[in-house]
C-alpha positions as CSV (number, residue, x, y, z in Angstrom):
1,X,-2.2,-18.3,-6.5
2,X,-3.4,-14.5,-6.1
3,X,-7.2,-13.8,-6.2
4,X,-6.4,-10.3,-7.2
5,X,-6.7,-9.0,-10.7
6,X,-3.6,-7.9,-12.4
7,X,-4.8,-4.4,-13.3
8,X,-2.6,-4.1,-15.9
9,X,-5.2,-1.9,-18.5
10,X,-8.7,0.1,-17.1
11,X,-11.6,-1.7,-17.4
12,X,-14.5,-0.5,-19.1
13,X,-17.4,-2.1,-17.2
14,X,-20.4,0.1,-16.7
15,X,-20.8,0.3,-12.9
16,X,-24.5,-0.4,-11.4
17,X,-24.6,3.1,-10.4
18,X,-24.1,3.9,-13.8
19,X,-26.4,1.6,-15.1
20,X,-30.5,2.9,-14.1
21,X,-31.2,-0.2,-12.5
22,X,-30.5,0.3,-8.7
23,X,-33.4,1.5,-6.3
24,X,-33.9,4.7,-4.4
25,X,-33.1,3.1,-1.6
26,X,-29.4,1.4,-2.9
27,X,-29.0,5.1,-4.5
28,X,-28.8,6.8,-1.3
29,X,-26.7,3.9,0.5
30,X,-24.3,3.8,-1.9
31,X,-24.3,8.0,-2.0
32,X,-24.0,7.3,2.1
33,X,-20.9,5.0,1.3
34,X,-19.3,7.2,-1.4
35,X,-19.5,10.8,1.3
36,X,-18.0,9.1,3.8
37,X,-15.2,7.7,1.9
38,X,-14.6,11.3,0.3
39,X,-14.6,12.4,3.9
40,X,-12.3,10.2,5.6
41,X,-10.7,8.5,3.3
42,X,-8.6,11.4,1.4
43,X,-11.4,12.4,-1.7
44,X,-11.6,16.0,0.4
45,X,-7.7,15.9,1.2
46,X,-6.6,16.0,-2.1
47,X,-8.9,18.8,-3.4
48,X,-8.2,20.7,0.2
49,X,-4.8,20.8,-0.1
50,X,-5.2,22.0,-3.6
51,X,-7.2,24.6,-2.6
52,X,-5.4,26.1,0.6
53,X,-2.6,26.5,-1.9
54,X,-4.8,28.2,-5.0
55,X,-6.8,30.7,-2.3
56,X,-3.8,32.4,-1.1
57,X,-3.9,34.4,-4.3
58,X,-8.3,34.6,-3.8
59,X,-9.4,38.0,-3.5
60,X,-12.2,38.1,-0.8
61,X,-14.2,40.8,-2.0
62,X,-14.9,38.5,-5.5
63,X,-17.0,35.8,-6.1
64,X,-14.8,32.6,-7.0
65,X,-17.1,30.2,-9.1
66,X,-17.2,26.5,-9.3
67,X,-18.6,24.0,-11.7
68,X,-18.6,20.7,-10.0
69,X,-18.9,17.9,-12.8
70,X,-20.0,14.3,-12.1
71,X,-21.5,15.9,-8.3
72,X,-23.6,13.0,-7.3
73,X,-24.8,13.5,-4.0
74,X,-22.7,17.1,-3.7
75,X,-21.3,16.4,-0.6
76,X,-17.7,18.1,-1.9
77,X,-19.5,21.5,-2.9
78,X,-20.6,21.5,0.3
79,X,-17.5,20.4,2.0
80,X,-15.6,23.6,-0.2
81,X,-18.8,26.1,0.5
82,X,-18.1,25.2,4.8
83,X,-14.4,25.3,4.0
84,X,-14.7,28.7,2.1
85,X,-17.3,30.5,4.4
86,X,-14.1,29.8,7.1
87,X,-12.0,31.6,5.4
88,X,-14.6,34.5,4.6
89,X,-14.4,33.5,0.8
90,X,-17.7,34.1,-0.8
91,X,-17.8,30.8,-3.6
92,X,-20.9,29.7,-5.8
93,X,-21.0,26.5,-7.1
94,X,-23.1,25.0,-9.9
95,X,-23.1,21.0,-10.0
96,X,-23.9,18.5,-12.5
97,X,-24.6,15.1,-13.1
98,X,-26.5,13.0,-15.9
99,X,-28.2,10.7,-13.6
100,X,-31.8,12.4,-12.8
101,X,-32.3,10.2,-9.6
102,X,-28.9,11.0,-8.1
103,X,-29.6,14.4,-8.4
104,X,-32.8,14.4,-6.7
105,X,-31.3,12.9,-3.8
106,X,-28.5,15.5,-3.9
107,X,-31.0,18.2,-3.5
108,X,-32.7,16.8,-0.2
109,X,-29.0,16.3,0.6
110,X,-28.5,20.3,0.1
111,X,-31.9,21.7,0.7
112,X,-31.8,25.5,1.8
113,X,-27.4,25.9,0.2
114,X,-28.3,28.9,-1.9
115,X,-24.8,29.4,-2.9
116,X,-25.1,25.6,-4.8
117,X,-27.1,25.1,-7.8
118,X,-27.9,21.6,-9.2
119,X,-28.5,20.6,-13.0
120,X,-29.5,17.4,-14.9
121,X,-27.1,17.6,-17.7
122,X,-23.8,15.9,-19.1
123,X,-20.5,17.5,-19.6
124,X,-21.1,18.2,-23.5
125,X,-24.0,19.5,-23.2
126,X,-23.5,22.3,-20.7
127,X,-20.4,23.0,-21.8
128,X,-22.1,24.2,-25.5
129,X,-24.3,26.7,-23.6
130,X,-21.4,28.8,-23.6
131,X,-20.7,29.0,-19.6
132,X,-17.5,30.0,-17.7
133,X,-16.1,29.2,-14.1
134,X,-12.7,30.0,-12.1
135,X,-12.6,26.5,-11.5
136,X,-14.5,23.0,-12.9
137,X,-14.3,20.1,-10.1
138,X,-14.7,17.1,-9.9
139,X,-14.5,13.6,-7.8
140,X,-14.8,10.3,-9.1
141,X,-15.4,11.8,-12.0
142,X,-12.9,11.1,-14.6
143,X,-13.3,6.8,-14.1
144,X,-16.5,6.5,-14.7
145,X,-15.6,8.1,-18.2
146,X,-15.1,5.4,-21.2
147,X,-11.0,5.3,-21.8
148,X,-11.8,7.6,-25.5
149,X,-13.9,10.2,-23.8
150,X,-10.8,11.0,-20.9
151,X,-9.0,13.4,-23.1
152,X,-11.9,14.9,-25.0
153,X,-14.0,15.6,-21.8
154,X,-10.4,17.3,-19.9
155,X,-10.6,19.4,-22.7
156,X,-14.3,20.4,-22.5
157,X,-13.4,21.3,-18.7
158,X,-10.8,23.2,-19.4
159,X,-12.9,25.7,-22.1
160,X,-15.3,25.9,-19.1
161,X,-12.4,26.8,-16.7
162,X,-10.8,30.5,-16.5
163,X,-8.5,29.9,-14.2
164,X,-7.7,26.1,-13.1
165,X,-9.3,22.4,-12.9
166,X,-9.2,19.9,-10.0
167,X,-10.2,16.4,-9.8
168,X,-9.7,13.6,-7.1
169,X,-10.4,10.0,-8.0
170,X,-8.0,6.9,-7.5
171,X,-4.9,4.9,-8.0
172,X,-5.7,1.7,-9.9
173,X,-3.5,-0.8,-7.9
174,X,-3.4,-4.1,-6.1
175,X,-3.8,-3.0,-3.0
176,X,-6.3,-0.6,-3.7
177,X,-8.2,-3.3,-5.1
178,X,-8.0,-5.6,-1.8
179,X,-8.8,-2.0,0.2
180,X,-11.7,-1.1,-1.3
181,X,-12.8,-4.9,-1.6
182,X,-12.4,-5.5,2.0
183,X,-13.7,-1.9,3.0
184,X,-17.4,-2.6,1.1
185,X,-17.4,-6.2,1.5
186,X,-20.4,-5.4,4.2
187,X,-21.6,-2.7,2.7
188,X,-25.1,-2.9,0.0
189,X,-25.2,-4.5,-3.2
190,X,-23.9,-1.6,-4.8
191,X,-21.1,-0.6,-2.9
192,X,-19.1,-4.3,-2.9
193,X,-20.0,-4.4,-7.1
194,X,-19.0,-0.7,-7.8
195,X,-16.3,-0.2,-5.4
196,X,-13.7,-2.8,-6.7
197,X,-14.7,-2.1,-10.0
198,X,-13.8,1.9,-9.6
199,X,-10.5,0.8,-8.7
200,X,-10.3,-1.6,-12.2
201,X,-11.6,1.7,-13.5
202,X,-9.4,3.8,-12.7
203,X,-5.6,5.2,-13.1
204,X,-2.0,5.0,-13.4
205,X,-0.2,8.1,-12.2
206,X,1.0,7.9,-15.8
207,X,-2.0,7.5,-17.2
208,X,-3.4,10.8,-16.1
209,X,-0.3,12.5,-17.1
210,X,-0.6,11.5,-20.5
211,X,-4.4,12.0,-21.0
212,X,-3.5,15.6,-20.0
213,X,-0.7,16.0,-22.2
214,X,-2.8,14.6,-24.9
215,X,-5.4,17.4,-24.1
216,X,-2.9,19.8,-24.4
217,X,-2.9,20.6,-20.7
218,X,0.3,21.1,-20.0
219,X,-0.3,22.8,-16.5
220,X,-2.1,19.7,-15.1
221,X,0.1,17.8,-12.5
222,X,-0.7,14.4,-11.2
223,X,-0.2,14.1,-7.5
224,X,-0.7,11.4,-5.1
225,X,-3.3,11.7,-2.3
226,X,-3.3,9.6,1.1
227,X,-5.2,5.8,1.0
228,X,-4.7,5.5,-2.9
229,X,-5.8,8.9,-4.1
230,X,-5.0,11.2,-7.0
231,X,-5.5,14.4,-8.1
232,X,-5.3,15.9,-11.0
233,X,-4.9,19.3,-11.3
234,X,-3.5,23.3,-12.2
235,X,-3.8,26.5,-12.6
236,X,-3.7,28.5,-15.5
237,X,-1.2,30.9,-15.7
């Protein structure tokens, strides 16, 4: 008998992250957890690897802007700030996220980054204020969205976008599932709940291809990342 869940549809579980009710304390943990996986466990690999290839058409004497949707504790932004300033690329970010206490840690996190702003708002709602960026970001971003908003919020990214989107988040699969189970099993309270259930949460190579298709983003490509990783991503052309 298997103790693993078949995974055949996404769930739609609210994860306790998602939910208001975890502490300051479990917050920043669980941000703690979520860097470090980003870090070392492929989130920064697949929107690097992306971005080597986009920035050899960057001219360095413009600004490339950034929206970074769903930031939580902004640790990519930074990670793509260090990563441009190498390459003498000057980038400005603005990041978002709905979740008022996230971003409050976020902005000890990034104290004194003037080329990263931070705002309290959701995806709708900043996209009506009529804004523009080269490129909208975005990690872990697109599971934590309910299975109808998927399409709708790609194409809410892509009016903010002029010239490409890019979003890391995960393969929903079996082995992912025991990964991620066994990976958290000693981390905090929030970590071992939300981390198995971002893989339930998440995606099907296909899946992806066909939200985007159903957007109308035909110059989105799903490809796979290293330790169960996607990305989703294009440029416009």
């Amino acid at each position: 008998m298997s103790f693993l869940p078949a995974l055949t549809d996404r769930a739609d579980e609210p994860e306790l992250m998602d939910s208001g009710a975890v502490s300051p304390a479990e917050l920043d943990h669980a941000l703690d957890f979520l860097s470090a996986t980003n870090a070392f466990l492929g989130g920064w690999a697949v929107m690097r690897e992306r971005l080597e290839v986009w920035s050899r058409a960057w001219d360095k004497k413009k600004i490339v802007t950034m929206l970074d949707v769903g930031t939580g504790a902004a640790d990519l932004p930074l990670r793509i700030l260090s990563w441009g300033r190498r390459r003498r690329f000057n980038i400005k970010i603005i990041g978002i996220d709905t979740d008022a206490k996230v971003l409050e840690l976020a902005r000890a996190r990034t104290e004194g980054e003037e080329s990263l702003g931070l705002m309290h708002m959701d995806l709708g709602t900043f996209a009506a204020l009529g804004g523009r960026f080269d490129y909208v970001t975005g990690s872990l971003f697109l599971h934590h969205l309910p299975p109808a908003e998927l399409v709708p919020s790609l194409r809410l990214c892509d009016g903010l976008a002029v010239k490409g989107l890019l979003f890391s988040d995960l393969r929903r699969c079996r082995a992912a599932y025991a990964g991620v189970s066994a990976l958290t099993c000693m981390a905090g309270r929030v970590s071992r709940f939300d981390g198995p259930l971002s893989v339930r949460r998440a995606f099907l190579p296909e899946e992806l291809e066909r939200a985007a298709a159903d957007a109308g983003l035909g110059y989105l490509r799903v490809r796979p990342g290293p330790f169960f990783r996607l990305s989703l991503a294009g440029e416009k052309h």
